[in-house]
ROMI-175945 format. One record per residue (C-alpha): residue in three letters; y, z, x. Coordinates in pm, whole numbers, plus 50000, padded with zeros to 5 digits. Example, Ala and Ser with C-alpha at 12.3 -4.5 7.8 and 13.67 -1.06 7.14 Angstrom:
2
ALA495505078051230;SER498945071451367;
//
This chain:
396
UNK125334163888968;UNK128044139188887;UNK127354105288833;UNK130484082788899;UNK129114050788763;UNK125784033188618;UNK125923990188592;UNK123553961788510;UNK124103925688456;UNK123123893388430;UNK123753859288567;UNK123443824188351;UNK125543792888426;UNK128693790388259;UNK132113773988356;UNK135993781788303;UNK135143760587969;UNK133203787687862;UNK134953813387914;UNK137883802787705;UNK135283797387433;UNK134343836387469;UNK137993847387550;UNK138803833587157;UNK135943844786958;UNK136303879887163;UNK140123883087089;UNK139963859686713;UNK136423860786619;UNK136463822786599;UNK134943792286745;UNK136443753886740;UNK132453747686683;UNK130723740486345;UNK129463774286372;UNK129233799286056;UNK132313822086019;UNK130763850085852;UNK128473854986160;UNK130793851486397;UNK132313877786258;UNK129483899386202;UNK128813899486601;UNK132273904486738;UNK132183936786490;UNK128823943486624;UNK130113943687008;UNK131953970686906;UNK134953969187123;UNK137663990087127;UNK140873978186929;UNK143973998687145;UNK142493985287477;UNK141593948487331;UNK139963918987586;UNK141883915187913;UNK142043881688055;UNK142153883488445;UNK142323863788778;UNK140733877689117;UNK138983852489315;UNK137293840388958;UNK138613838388658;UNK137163866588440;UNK136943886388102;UNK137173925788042;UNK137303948587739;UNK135543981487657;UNK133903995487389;UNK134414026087146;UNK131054044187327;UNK132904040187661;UNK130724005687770;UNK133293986188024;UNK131883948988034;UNK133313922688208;UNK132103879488195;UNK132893859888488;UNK133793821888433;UNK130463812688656;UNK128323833788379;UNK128023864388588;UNK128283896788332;UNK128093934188457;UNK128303957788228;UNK128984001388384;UNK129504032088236;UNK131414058288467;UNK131964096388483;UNK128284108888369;UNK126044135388479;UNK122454128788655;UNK121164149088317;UNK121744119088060;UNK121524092688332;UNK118664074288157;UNK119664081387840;UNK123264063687964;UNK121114038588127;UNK118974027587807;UNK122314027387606;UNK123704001787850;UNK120573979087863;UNK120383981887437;UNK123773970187412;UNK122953938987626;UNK119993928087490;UNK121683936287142;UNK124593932987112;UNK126453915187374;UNK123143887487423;UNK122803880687062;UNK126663874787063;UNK126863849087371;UNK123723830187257;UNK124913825086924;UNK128443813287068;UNK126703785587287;UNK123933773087061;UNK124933739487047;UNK124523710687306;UNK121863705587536;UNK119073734187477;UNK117423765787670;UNK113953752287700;UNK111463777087542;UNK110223788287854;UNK113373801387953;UNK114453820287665;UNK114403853787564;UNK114203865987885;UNK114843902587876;UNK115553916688258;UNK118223938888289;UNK117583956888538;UNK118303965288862;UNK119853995488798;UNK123254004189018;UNK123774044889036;UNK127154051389223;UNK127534084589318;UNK130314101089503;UNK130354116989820;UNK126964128689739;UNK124104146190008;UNK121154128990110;UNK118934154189934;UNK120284149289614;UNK119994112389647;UNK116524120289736;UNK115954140289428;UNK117214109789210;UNK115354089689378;UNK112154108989342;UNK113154110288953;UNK113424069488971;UNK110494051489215;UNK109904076189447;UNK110124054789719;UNK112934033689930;UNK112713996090001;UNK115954001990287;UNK119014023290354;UNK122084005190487;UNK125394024490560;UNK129224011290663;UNK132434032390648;UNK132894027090296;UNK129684038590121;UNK125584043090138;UNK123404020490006;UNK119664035589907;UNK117764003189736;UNK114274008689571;UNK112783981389342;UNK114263987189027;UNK117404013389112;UNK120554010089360;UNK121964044189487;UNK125414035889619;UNK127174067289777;UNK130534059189782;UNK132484074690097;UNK135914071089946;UNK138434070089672;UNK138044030789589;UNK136134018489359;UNK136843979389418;UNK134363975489707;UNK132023988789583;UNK132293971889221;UNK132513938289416;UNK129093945589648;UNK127623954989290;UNK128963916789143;UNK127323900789401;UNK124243921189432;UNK123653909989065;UNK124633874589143;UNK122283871489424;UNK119293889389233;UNK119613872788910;UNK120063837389128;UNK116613842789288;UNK114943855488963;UNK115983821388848;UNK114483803389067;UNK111233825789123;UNK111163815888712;UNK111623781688793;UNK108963774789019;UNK106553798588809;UNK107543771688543;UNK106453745388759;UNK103613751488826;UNK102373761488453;UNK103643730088383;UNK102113711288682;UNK098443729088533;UNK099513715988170;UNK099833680088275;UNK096843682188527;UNK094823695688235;UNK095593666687988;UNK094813641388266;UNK091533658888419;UNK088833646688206;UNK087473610388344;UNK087273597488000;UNK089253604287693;UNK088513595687347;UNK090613572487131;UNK091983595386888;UNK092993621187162;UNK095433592087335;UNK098253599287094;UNK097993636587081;UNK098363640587471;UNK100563614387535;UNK102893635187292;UNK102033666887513;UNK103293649287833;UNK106213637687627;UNK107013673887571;UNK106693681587927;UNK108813657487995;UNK111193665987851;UNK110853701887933;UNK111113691888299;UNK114493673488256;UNK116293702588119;UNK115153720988372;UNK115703700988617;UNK119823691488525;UNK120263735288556;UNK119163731588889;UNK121243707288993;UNK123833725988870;UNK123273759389068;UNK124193748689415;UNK128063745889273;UNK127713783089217;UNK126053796989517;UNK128833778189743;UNK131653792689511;UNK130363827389531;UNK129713823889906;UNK133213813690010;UNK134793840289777;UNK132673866989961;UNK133393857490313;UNK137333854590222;UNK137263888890032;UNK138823917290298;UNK136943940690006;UNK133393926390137;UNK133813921290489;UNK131893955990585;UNK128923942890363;UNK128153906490507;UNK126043915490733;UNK123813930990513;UNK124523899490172;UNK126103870290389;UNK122813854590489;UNK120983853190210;UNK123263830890031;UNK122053810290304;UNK118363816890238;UNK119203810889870;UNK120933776889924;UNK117563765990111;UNK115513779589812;UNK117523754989574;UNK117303729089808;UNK113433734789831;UNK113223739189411;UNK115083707489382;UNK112193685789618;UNK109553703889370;UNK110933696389064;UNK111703660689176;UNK107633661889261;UNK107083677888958;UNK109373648788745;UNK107993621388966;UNK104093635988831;UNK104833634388428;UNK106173603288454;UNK103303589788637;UNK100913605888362;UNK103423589188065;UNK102843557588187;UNK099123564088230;UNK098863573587848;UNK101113542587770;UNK098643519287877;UNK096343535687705;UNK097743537087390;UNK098793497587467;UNK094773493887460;UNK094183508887135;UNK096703486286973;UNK095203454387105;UNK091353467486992;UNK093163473886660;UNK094833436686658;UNK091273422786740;UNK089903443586409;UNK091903428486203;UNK091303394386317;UNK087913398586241;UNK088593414885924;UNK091063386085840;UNK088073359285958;UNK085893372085723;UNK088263365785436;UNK088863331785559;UNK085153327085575;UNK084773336185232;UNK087663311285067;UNK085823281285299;UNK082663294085107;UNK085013289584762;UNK085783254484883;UNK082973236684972;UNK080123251184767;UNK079623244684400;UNK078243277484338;UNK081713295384394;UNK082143326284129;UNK084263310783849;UNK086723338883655;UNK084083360083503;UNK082243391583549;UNK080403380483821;UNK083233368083995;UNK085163399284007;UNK081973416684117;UNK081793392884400;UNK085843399684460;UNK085073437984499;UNK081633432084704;UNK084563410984964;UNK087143441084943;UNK084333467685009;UNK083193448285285;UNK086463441785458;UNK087433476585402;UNK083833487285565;UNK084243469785824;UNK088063481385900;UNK086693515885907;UNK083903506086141;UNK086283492486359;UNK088783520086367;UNK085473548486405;UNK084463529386712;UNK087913524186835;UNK088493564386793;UNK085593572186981;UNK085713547287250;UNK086113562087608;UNK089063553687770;UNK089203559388133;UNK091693577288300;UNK092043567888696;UNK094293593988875;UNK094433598089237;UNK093353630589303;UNK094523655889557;UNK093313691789684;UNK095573723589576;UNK098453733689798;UNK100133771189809;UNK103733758789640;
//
């Protein structure tokens, strides 16, 4: 059975910047960054791409970026961040093999490459990165009968999620793998319905990750602040833990405010595109859904933003009691020196510059330092209070 096509792909904000940042190290191997040469070099060679065809620069709706490799890859990077990646002309007998070389070549070649490029500036927070999902796999097949699509199908999942059909091709979606039975000759419609299928997946994974994120984060912060009373010495160590969340949260929080541009770009491109029109009933509305999602992420995270900062002031006025206790220690250290020059002055038995008087000077220095140490112990093991409102879990 012929196979006319396998893609994958992955979404990540980018802008028209961007692109022209990947457009020169793709075609020069360079960067106007303060990035190393030699490995900029070392990755373009790794993408492999092929030298007679070069990378195309082109303009259809978006602005995007196309070349193809020596094993055949075709790849093309949209200025929104959107990548797809297909192999065409292959037969249903090396269709996984095909299928792993396309998801290696992501995850090691091309990724490696676009990370590297854009490692500067604001960062990915932990969480985020190295995120390997490639997948869901788009099979297009041509003119192909339903019991063959059955058979790959029973080779794949084994099972269908829906079937949709218009006059231009077949659409049989499991979990992980897209059959697409294309009806006709042209291969635009159904290479657009594939962009946006990854678009709109790889959207929603990102915010399915996001509010996974919140609310490990939410259990982080609620952890730190749980116990009723907190020791002295463990003030500093989680008040730097809900500094890290912090800041976690407001890099997080700026790539969600940027994802609404997107989802309204891609929307009105769709709904304008004549190559689309027999698939909006089946992709229009959930840009819709998706566009409530964000709105709904945004609230949480503003929730979520509006929590740490309550708990970083809690541990700030903490922190502001340890200081005073440690002013008040070394007042009374400080009194008891004072005490002991009044003792010099007005007794005549004050240690004159012998032996016994610097025995008497390191008796005074072992009992200041004594007591400084007393002080600090008790200080450390104090029991502060922490006094949270508490509420009763909600299903986010």
């Amino acid at each position: 059975m012929k196979i006319d096509g396998i893609y994958i792909g992955g979404w990540f904000q980018r802008t028209t910047l961007q692109l022209s940042e990947i457009y020169d190290f793709l075609k020069y191997g360079k960067s106007e960054l303060a990035l190393n040469k030699k490995k900029l070099l070392e990755l373009l060679n790794n993408l492999d791409i092929n030298k007679d065809l070069g990378t195309a620069y082109h303009i259809d709706g978006l602005e995007f970026l196309m070349y193809t490799t020596n094993s055949g890859i075709s790849i093309k990077i949209f200025e929104d961040g959107l990548i797809t990646l297909n192999k065409k002309d292959i037969t249903d007998m090396v269709m996984f093999k095909e299928i792993d070389s396309l998801a290696e070549y992501y995850e090691n070649n091309l990724s490696p490459a676009i990370n590297y490029l854009f490692s500067l500036g604001a960062p990915v927070p932990k969480e985020l990165a190295n995120i390997k999902n490639v997948y869901p796999y788009f099979i297009v097949l041509n003119k192909c009968k339903n019991e063959d699509i059955d058979f790959l199908i029973s080779k794949t999942e084994n099972q269908k999620y829906f079937e949709y059909s218009n006059e231009l091709y077949d659409v049989h979606r499991g979990d992980k793998y897209y059959f697409i039975n294309n009806k006709t000759k042209n291969h635009k419609n159904i290479d657009r319905y594939i962009e946006e299928q990854i678009f709109i997946r790889e959207f929603k994974a990102q915010l399915h990750r996001y509010l996974n994120l919140h609310r490990v984060i939410w259990e982080r912060i609620a952890d730190v602040k749980e116990h009723a009373n907190v020791s002295g010495k463990e003030i500093i160590k989680c008040s730097n833990k809900i500094d890290g969340y912090a800041k976690t949260i407001n890099l997080i929080d700026g790539r969600i405010n940027q994802m609404s541009t997107y989802l309204k770009t891609r929307e009105k491109l769709v709904k304008d595109d004549d190559k689309l029109k027999e698939s909006l009933d089946l992709i229009g509305y959930r840009y819709e859904t998706l566009g409530n999602t964000l709105t709904y992420m945004k609230e949480l995270w503003k929730m979520t933003n509006n929590y740490v900062t309550s708990a970083r002031k809690l541990f700030s006025d903490l922190k502001n009691d340890i200081t005073n206790s440690s002013i008040s220690n070394l007042t009374i250290v400080t009194s008891m020196g004072v005490g002991a020059s009044l003792i010099d002055l007005f007794t005549e038995s004050a240690p004159s510059f012998s032996g016994f008087g610097f025995i008497y000077f390191f008796i005074l220095a072992i009992v200041g330092y004594s007591v400084n140490k007393i002080m600090q112990t008790i200080a450390n093991k104090r029991k502060y209070e922490i006094n949270d409102i508490e509420y009763e879990k909600n299903i986010k």
